[in-house]
N, C-alpha and C positions, 0 to 999 in steps of 0.2 A: 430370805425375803427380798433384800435389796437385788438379787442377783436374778427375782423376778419379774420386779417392778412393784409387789407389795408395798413397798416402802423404794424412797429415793435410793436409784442405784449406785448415784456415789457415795451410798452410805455416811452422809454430811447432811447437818441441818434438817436432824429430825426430833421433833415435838414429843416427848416423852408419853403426851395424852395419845399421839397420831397412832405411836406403837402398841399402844394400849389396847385402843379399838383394832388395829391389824390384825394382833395377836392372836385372839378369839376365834375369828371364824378360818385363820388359818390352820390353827392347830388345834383347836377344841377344847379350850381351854376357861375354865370358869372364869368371869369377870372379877370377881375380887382376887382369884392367883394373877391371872394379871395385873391389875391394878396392886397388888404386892408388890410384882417381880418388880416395876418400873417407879414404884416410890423408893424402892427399894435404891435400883438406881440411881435415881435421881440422889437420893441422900450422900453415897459411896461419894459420887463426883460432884458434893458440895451444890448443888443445882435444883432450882426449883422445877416441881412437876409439872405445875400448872402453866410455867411463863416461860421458861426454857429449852432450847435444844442442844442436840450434842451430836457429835458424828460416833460412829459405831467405834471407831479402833479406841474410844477414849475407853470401852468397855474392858480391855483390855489389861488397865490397870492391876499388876502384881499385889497378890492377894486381898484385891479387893473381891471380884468374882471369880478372876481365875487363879489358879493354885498351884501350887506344886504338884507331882503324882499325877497328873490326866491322864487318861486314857488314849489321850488324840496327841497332844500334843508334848515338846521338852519344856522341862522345866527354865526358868527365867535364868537362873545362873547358865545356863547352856543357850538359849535364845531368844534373848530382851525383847524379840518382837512376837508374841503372846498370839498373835492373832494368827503366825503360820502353823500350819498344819503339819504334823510328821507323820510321813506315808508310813513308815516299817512300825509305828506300833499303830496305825489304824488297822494295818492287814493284819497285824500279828491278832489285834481286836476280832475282827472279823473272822481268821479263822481257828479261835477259840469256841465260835460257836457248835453248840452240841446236839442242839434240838431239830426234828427232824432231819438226819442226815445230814448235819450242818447247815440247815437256811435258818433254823433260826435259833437267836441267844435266848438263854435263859437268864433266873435271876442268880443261877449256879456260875454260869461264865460270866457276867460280870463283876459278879465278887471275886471271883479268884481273879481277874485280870486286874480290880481293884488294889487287890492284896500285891500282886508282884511288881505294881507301879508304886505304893508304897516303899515297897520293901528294897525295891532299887534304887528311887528315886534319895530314900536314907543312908545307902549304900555309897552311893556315886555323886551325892552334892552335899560339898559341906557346908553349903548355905541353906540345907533342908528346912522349909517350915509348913506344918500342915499341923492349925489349930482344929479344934472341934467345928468352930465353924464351915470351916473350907475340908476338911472330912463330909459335913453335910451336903456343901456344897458340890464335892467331887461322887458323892452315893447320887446326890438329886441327880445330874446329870445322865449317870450311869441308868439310872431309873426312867428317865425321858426315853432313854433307845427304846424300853421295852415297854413305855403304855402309849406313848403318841405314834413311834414307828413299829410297835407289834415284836419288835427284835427282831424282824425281817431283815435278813444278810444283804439280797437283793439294793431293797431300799435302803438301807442303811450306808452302803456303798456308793450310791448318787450320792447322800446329802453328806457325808461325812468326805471324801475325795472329790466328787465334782461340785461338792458346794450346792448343787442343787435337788432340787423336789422331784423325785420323779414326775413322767406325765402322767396325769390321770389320778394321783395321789391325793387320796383322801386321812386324815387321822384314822387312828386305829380306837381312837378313843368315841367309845359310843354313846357315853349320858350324855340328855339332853341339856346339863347344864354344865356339861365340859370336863375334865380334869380339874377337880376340885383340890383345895391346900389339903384337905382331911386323909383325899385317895392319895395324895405327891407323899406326904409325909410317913404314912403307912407304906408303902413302894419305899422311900427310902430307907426305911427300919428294918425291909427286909432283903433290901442290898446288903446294907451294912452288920446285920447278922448274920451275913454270910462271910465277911470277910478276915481273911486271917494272916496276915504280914509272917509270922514264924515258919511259914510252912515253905518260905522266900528267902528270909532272911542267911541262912547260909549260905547258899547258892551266891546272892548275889553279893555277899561280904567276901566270898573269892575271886566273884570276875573284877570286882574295886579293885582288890588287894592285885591283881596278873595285869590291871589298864596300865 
């Protein structure tokens, strides 16, 4: 969003409320999940909703919102700066996908991709922590590829490596009252019932044990 002017581009000195209203009609997304996502917020980094701003990398904060195990990026013990992106699991992400001839992810390939960042990220960091929350946290995210971006490989490849929207890019999310907590939460349950760390777990207790 800062990177299209939705919101200040230097990602500095933005109003918890501002983001709030942004959020909606960019991504489609019900008023009260937003207004969650961003009390939410606001709480994590000690900050009032109503009177406060904050620059974007504060979001960044280790196991506040982000976690161990992502998808996108390394874990903290390997790079204290949360907010870079690592290209070789965004492609490895991407081309996991199965559906259509590969353009696009399932709820199948993000569980298994879920499952082998688990199951290495407990392998290879002895600082491993991934509570139930930030499990939830790490399915919700996984969940957003596929009902706001459709799980379209295409699009997914702009916003996830070039940081941006594609042109033209509308949500994939069609109710008139957005991506509601009720649909986010159900999408996450069926991430995370799909996912299974054992089927990883050897694998990646050898390439530890040969680093």
């Amino acid at each position: 969003m800062a990177n299209h002017g939705i919101i200040a581009r230097s990602g500095r000195g933005i109003k918890f409320t501002e983001l709030t209203e942004k959020i909606r009609p960019t991504y489609n997304i019900s008023p009260s999940f937003c207004s969650f996502t961003l009390h939410f917020a606001a709480f994590m980094l000690n900050k009032s909703y109503s009177k406060d701003t904050f620059d974007l990398e504060e979001l960044d904060l280790h196991n506040g919102i982000e976690h161990d195990a992502s998808l996108t990026r390394l874990d903290a013990a390997f790079q204290p700066k949360q907010g870079e992106k690592h290209v070789p699991y965004i492609e490895e992400l991407l081309s996991s996908a199965t559906g259509n001839d590969g353009s696009l992810m399932t709820i199948k390939d993000v569980s298994r991709m879920l499952s082998k960042r688990r199951a290495e990220s407990k392998a290879n960091n002895a600082q491993y922590s991934l509570g139930l929350s930030h499990k939830i946290f790490g399915g919700g995210n996984a969940s957003l590829l596929l009902s706001i971006f459709g799980g379209r490989v295409g699009d997914l490849r702009s916003v996830l490596l070039d940081e941006r929207l594609p042109d033209q890019w509308e949500s994939r999310v069609r109710e008139p009252y957005g991506l509601t907590l009720l649909a986010f939460n159900r999408s996450i349950l069926s991430v995370e019932w799909g996912t299974d760390e054992s089927k990883w777990a050897g694998k990646t207790e050898r390439e530890a044990a040969q680093a």
